[in-house]
N, C-alpha and C positions, 0 to 999 in steps of 0.2 A: 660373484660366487653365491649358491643358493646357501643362507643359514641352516645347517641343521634342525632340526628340531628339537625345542624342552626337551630333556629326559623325565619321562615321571617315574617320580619313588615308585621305589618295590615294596608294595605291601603284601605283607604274608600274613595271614588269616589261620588260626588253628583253632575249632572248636569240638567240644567233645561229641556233638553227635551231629549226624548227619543234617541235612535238609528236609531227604527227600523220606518223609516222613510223617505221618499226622502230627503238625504243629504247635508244637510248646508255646506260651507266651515269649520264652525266653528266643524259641526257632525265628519266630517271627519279626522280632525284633533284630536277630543275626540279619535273616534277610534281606531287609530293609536297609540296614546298615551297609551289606555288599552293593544294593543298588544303588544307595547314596554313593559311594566311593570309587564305583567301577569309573564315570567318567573322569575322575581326578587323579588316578593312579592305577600305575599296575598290580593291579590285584590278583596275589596267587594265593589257592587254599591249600592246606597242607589236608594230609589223610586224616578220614576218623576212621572208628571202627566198623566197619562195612557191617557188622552183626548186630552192631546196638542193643549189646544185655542190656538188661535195667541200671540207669545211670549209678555208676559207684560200687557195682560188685567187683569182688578182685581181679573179674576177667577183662573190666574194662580198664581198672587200673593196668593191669599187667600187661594188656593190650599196646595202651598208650606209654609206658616205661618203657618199653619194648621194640617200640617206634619212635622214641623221642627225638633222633638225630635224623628222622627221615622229615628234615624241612628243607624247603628251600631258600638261598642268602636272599637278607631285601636289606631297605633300609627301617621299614617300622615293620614291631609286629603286632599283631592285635590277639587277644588271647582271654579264654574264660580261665577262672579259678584254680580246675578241675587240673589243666594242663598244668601249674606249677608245681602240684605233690606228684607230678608223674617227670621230671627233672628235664624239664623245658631248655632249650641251650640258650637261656637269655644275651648270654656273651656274643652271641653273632649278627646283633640289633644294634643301629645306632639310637633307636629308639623307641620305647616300648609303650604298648598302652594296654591297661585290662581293664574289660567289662564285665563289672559286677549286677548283676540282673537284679538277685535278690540273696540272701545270706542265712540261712535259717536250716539248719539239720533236721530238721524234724518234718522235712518236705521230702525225705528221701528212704529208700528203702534201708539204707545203713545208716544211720545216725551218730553213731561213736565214729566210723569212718570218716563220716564228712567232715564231724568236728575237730580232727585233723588235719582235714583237706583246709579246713578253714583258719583253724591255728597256723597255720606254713602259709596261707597267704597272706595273714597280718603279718606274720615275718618279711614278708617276699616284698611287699609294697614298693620299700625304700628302692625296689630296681626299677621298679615304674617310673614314665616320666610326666604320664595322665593316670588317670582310674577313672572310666565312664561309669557312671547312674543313673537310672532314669526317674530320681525322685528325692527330693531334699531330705524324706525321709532317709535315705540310704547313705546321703552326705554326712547328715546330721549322726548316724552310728559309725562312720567311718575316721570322724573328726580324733577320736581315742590315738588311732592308729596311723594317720596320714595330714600333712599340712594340707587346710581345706583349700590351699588355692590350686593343688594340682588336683581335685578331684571336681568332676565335670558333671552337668546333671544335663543329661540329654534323653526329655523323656519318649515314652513310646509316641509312633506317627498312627495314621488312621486314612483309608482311603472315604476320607468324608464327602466329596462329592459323588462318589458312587453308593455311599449309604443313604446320603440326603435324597439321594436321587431316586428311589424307589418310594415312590408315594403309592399304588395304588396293593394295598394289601385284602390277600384273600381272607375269607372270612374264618372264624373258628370251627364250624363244621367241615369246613375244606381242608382247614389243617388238623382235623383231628380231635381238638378241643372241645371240651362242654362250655355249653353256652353259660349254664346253669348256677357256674362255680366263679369264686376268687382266682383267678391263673397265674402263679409266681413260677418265674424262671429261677432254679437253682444250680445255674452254672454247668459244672461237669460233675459226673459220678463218680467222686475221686475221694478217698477214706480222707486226707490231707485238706481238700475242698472246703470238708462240712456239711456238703449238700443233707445229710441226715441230718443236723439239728431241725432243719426245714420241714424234712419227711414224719418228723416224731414231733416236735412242737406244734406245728398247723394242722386244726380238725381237719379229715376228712371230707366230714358233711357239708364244710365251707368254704374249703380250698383245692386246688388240682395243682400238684406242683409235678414238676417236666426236668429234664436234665437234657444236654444234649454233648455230643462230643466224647472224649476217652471217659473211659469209666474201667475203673481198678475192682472193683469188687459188685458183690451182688445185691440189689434191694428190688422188691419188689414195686415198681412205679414207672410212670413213662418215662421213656429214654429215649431218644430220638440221636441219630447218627445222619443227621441232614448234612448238603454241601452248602455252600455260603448263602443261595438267595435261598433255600428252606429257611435257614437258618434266622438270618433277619428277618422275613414273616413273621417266625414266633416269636422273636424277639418284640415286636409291633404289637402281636397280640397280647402279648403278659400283662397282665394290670399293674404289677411289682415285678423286678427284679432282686433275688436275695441272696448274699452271701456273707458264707459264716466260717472261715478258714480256722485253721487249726495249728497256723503256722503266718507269720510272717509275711504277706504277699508281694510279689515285687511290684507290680501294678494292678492284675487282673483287668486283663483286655475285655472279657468279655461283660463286666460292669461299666467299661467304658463304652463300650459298643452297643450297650443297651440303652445310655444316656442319648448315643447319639440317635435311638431311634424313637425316641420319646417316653422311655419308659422309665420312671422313678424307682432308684436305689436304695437299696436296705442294705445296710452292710456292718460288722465286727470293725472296730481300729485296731487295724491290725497292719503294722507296713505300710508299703504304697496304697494298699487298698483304703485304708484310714484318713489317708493324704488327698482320694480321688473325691470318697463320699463327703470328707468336712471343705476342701475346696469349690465341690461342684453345691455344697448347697442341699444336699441329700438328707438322709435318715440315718445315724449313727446310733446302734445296739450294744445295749453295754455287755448283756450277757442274755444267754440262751433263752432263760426265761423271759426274757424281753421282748420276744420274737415275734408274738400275734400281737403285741399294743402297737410297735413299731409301722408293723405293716398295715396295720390298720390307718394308722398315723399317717401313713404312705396316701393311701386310698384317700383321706380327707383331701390334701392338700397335694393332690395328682398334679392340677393343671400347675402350678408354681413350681412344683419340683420337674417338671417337665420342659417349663422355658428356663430356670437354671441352669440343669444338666446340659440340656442341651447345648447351650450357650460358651457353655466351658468345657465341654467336649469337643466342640468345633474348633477350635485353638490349633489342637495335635495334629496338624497338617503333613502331609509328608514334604512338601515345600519346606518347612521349618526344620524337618527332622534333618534334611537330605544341605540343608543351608551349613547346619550345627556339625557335621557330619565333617562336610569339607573344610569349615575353619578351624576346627580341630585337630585333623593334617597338616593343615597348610602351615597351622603357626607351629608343630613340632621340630 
């Protein structure tokens, strides 16, 4: 008689926004996460808001309240924040896990709202049987509210051989750039980002700073809305990478990703982003004023801060992410 086959767990997946989508640090990380687990289990996603208002206005709460019972049964479920102030039906799990990205109100278009959303999930913990992090920072402020041994630190992955892999880059007049100037990449043009400490600190006369990706508001400067190989070009071409958030960061991939391309970091300690630049060996800015000695600082000492980052950026493999991924199932 042929053996049946394993059953694999029913995982059910609920996060508050979509995929398909221009990607959040936090989206990317979701995705990764599904790719790590689709071979190990049954992986079913429950709905988000097909409309995707700006995360945490009342339409998407009330959206999500509104659908709370529309899951499907499994045996784990995997769930952001956001989902337990909207009455998650935790009872229908034999086991629960939430992934906390990063934890900071002040990253969001409501700010008294989220601190809500956030107060209900220090309550809500004890129904957890994990809580994923992708940074000891995030452990280390969790520690108040949850025994540190059920919380996990699984940090962001990185498709490092396809980044390592693109050696031959085009020049600065092909992408656009002046030859002439200092080139700092400052991230995205997001009020929350910082990118304007960058744009109002740094002369003019001796710096070109660049943004690329979502941008929330208006400043006059380059923007660029490139897709991934634009993207790392100018990543290649930047003499610095700099950022100066205004909030908390859960990791900021895209300091990550500028390590991985040899480009030297400036950054606030601030969250995981504090945790990436004092780990990898980087430039740490204490405050705004600080901004052109820093990067300056940067420029002297290019080539060493370039084989550091490097070095400790190439770690975050998605082999390692997609490893962390499945024994953290397995052993539920």
């Amino acid at each position: 008689m042929i053996p049946e086959p394993e059953r694999k767990p029913v995982c059910v997946a609920r996060f508050t926004d979509p995929l398909d989508t221009i990607p959040t640090g936090a989206q990317a990380y979701e995705r990764m996460m599904f790719e790590a687990l689709d071979p190990v289990v049954d992986l079913r996603r429950a709905l988000t808001d097909p409309r995707r208002p700006r995360l945490l206005r009342f339409k998407k709460l009330r959206y999500l309240w509104q659908n709370r019972f529309d899951l499907p049964r499994g045996d784990v479920l995997i769930s952001d924040p956001t989902q337990l102030f909207c009455g998650l039906p935790l009872r229908r799990f034999k086991r629960r896990v939430l992934v906390a990205y990063h934890i900071d109100p002040r990253d969001t278009p409501r700010p008294s709202v989220q601190r809500k959303v956030d107060q209900f999930m220090f309550r809500s913990l004890r129904h957890f049987d994990r809580v994923v992090v992708i940074a000891k920072f995030w452990k280390e402020f969790l520690a108040a509210h949850m025994p540190s041994e059920r919380v996990h630190i699984i940090p962001c992955a990185f498709d490092v051989p396809a980044i390592a892999s693109r050696e031959a880059v085009p020049s600065r007049r092909e992408l656009g750039l002046p030859e002439d100037k200092i080139v700092v990449y400052a991230g995205q043009a997001c009020e929350s980002k910082g990118f304007k400490h960058a744009l109002e600190r740094l002369p003019a006369d001796r710096f070109h700073v660049f943004t690329t990706g979502r941008r929330d508001c208006e400043a006059h400067h380059d923007h660029r809305s490139a897709d991934s190989g634009d993207y790392l070009d100018l990543l290649r071409a930047a003499d610095v990478a700099a950022f100066f958030p205004r909030f908390n960061e859960g990791w900021t991939r895209v300091a990550h990703e500028a390590l991985l391309c040899g480009t030297p970091v400036v950054g606030f300690d601030r969250g995981g982003l504090g945790e990436l630049v004092r780990e990898a060996g980087q430039i740490l800015c204490d405050s705004p004023d600080d901004i052109v000695r820093c990067v300056d600082q940067a420029l002297l000492q290019r080539d060493a801060l370039t084989r550091r980052g490097r070095s400790y950026a190439q770690a975050f493999t998605r082999e390692r992410f997609n490893r962390q991924w499945q024994e953290l199932v397995s052993e539920l």
